[in-house]
N, C-alpha and C positions, 0 to 999 in steps of 0.2 A: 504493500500500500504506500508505505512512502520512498520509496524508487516512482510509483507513478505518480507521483505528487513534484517531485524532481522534476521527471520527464516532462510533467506538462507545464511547469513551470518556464523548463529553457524554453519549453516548444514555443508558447506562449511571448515570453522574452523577445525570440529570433522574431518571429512573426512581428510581433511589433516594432523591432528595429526596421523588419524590411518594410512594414508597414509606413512606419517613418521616414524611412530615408525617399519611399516614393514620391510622400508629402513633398518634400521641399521643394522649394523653384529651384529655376539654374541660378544660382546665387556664384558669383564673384566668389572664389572659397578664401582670396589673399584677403578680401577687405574688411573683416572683422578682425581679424589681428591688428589693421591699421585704426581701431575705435580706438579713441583718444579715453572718453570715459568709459569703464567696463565695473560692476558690481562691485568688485572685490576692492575695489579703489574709492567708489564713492564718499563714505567718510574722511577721506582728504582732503576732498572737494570742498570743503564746507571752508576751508582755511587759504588764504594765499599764501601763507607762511608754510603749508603741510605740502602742497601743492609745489613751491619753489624746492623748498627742499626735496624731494622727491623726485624733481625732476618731472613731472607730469609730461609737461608740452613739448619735450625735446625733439617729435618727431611732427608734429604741427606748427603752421603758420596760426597762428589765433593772434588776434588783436588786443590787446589791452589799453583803454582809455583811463585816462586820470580824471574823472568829473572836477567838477568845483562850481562853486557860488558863491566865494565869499567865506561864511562860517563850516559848509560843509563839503565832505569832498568822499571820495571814494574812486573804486574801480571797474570798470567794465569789462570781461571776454568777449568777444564775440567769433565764432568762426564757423567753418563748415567743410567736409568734403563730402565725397560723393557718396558717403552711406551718413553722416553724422551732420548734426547743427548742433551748435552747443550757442549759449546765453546764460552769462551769471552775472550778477551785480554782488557787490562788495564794499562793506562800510569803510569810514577810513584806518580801522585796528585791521584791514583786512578780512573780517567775517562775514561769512556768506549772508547777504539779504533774500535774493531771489535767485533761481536758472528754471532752465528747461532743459532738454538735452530729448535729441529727436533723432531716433537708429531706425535705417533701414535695411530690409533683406541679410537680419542675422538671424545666426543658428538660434533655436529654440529650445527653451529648457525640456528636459525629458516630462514634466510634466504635464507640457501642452503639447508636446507630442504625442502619448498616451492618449490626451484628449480628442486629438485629432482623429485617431483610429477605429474610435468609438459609433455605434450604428450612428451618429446624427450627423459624424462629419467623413466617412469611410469613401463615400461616392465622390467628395469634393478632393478637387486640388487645391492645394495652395500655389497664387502666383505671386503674393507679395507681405511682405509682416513691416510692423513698424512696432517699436518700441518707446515710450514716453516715461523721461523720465522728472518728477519735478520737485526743484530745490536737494539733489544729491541724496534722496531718501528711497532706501529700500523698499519703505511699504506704499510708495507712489507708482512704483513701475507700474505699468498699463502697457499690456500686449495689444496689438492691433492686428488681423490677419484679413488678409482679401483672399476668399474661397470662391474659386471656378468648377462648376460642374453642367458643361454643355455650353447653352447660351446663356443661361444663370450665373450673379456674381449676386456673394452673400459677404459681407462685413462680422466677424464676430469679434469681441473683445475678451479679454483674459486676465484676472490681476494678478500682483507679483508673487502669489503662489502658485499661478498654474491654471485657475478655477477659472471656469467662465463663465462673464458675466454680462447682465441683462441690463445693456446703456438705459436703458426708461425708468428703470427704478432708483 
C-alpha cells in the first residue's frame, strides 16, 4: 500500500511538471535572471542604504532623482527593461515611501503552476503573466496570467501565495 502511494505520488509529481512546463509561453529563459528586483531581495529594497551597499543596481541603468522644495527633499528610481518597471520614492534618511515594480513573462511559482493544471485551467494556455509588486512587500505580490484557449482569452489573478483570486470581491 505505500509503494502505491509512492508510485502515484511521483506519477502525479511528473504529470504535473509536464503538465507545467506545457503551460508556459515561449518566455525569453535569459531574462529573468536579468530582474533587477527578485523576492529574496525585497527587504532591501525598503533602504537606499541596504540597496547601495548591496550593490543592487550594478547591472541596471535606473535613474535616480534628488527631489527638493526647499524644506524637503528625497529620492526617486525610476527604470525599466524589457521584462521589468520599477518606481520607488525615498525620504530624505533614504527610506522607502512608495514603489511598484511590474515583471513580465516570469517563471511561476510551483504553486500557481499546480493551479494551473487543475480541471478549470487544464484546456487553457498561458500566453503571458505579469507580476505586481507594491512598496517591496511580500504579501503585495499579485500574479496576473493571460489564458488562451481557442479564440477565448481569460484574465485570472493569483496572490503571493499561489491562490486564486476573485478581482470583484
Amino acid at each position: 500500500m505505500k509503494t502505491k502511494l509512492i508510485l502515484l505520488t511521483i506519477s502525479l509529481f511528473a504529470s504535473a511538471a509536464v503538465q507545467a512546463e506545457a503551460q508556459q509561453p515561449a518566455i525569453d529563459k535569459t531574462s529573468p535572471t536579468n530582474l533587477t528586483v527578485k523576492v529574496e531581495n525585497l527587504t532591501c529594497f525598503k533602504s537606499l542604504r541596504c540597496i547601495q551597499e548591496e550593490n543592487l543596481f550594478f547591472k541596471i541603468n535606473l535613474d535616480i532623482f534628488k527631489n527638493g522644495n526647499g524644506r524637503y527633499y528625497g529620492y526617486t528610481i525610476e527604470g525599466s527593461t524589457k521584462n521589468e518597471e520599477l518606481f520607488a520614492q525615498y525620504d530624505h534618511r533614504g527610506d522607502l515611501i512608495r514603489s511598484n515594480v511590474v515583471q513580465r513573462n516570469i517563471p511561476l511559482s510551483r504553486e500557481i503552476l499546480i493551479q494551473l493544471i487543475n480541471e478549470e485551467f487544464n484546456s487553457w494556455s498561458m500566453i503571458g503573466n505579469e507580476r505586481v509588486i507594491k512598496n517591496f512587500d511580500n504579501k503585495s505580490i499579485e500574479y496576473k496570467l493571460i489564458l488562451q484557449k481557442e479564440d477565448e482569452i481569460r484574465v485570472v489573478y493569483f496572490d503571493y501565495k499561489g491562490q486564486n483570486k476573485n478581482r470583484l470581491t
